[in-house]
C-alpha positions as CSV (number, residue, x, y, z in Angstrom):
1,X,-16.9,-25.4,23.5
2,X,-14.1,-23.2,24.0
3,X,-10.7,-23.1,24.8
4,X,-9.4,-23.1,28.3
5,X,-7.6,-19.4,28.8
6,X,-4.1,-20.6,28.8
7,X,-4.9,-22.2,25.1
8,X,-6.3,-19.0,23.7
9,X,-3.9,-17.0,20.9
10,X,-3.2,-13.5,22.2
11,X,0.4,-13.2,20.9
12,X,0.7,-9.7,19.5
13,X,3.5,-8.7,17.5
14,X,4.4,-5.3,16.9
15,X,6.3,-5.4,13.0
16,X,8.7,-1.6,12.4
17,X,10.4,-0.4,9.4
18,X,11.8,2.7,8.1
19,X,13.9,4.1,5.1
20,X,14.1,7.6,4.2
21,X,13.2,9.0,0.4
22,X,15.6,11.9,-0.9
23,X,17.2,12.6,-4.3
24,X,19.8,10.0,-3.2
25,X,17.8,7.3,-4.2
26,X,14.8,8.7,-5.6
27,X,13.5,10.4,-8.9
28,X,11.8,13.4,-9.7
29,X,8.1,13.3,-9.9
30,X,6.4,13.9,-13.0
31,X,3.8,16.7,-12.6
32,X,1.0,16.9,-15.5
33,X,1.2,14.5,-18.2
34,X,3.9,12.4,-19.6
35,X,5.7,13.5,-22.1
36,X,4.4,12.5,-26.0
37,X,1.0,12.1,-24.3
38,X,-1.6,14.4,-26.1
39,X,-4.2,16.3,-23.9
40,X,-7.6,14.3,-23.9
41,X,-11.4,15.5,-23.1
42,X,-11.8,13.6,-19.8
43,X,-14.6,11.6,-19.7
44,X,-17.5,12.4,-17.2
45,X,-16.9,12.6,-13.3
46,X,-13.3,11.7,-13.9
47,X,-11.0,14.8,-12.3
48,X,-7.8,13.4,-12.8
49,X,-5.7,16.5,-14.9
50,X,-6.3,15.5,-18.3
51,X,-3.8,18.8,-19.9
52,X,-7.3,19.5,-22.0
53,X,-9.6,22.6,-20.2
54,X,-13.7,23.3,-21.5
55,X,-11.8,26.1,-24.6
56,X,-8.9,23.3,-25.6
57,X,-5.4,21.8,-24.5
58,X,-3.5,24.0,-21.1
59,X,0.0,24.9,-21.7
60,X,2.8,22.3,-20.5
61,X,3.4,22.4,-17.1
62,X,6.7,22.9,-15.4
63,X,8.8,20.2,-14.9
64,X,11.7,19.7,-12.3
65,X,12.5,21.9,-9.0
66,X,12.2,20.8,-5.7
67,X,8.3,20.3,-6.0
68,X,9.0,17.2,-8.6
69,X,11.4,15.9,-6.0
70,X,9.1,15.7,-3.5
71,X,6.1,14.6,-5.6
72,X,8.9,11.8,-6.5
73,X,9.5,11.0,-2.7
74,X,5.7,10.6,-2.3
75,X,5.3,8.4,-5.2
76,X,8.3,6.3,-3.9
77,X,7.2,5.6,-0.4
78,X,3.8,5.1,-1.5
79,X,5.1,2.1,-3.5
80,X,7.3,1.1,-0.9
81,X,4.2,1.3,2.2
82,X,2.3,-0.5,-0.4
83,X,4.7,-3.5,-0.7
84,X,5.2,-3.7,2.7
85,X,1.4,-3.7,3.9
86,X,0.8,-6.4,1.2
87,X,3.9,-8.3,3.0
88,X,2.3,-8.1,6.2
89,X,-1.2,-8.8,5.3
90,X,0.0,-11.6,3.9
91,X,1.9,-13.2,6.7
92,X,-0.7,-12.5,8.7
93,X,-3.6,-14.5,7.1
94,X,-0.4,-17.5,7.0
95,X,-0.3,-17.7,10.7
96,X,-4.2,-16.9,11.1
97,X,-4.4,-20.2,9.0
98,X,-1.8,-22.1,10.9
99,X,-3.0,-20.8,14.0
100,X,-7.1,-21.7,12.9
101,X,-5.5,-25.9,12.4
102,X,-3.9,-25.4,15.9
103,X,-7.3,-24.5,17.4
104,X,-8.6,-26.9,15.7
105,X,-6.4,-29.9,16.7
106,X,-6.0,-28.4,20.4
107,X,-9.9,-28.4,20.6
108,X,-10.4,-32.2,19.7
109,X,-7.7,-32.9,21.8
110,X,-9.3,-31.1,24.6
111,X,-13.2,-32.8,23.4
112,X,-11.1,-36.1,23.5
113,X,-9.4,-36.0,27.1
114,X,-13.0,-34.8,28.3
């Protein structure tokens, strides 16, 4: 049986936030490997820059500049977008529990007065 329409849950809720990644508060990116790490044969189908080519290791790479800043911008709000979708998702399946017991309780009530 279903709800009558003034029952039904079509809240929507829109949820902003912002914060802005610069050298203020954020570190340079580390391009290539880390540092101490030796170069490594990848293993098949992985493409993630290993330092080691088909005829041995590639040189370093450089470090620093305004390309490592950005990288390091990227990585930041990539961890902070992260953290706040897992925030979100979470609430979300909180209420969609709360709201699924509401049903619930509204719909024998409703089956009851019937």
């Amino acid at each position: 049986m279903q709800l009558p329409k003034n029952l039904s849950r079509s809240t929507r809720t829109a949820t902003t936030s912002s914060r802005i990644f610069n050298a203020s508060n954020t570190a340079e990116g580390i391009v290539g490997l880390q540092k101490g790490t030796k170069p490594v044969a990848p293993q098949p189908g992985d493409y993630s820059y290993s330092g080691m080519h088909d005829q041995g290791p590639l040189p370093d790479l450089k470090q620093g500049g305004p390309m490592a800043l950005l990288l390091g911008c990227v990585e930041g709000a990539k961890e902070y977008n992260n953290s706040f979708l897992t925030t979100l998702i979470e609430e979300e399946k909180e209420q969609t529990i709360k709201l699924t017991k509401s049903d619930n309780v509204l719909q024998n009530t409703f089956d009851f007065l019937r």
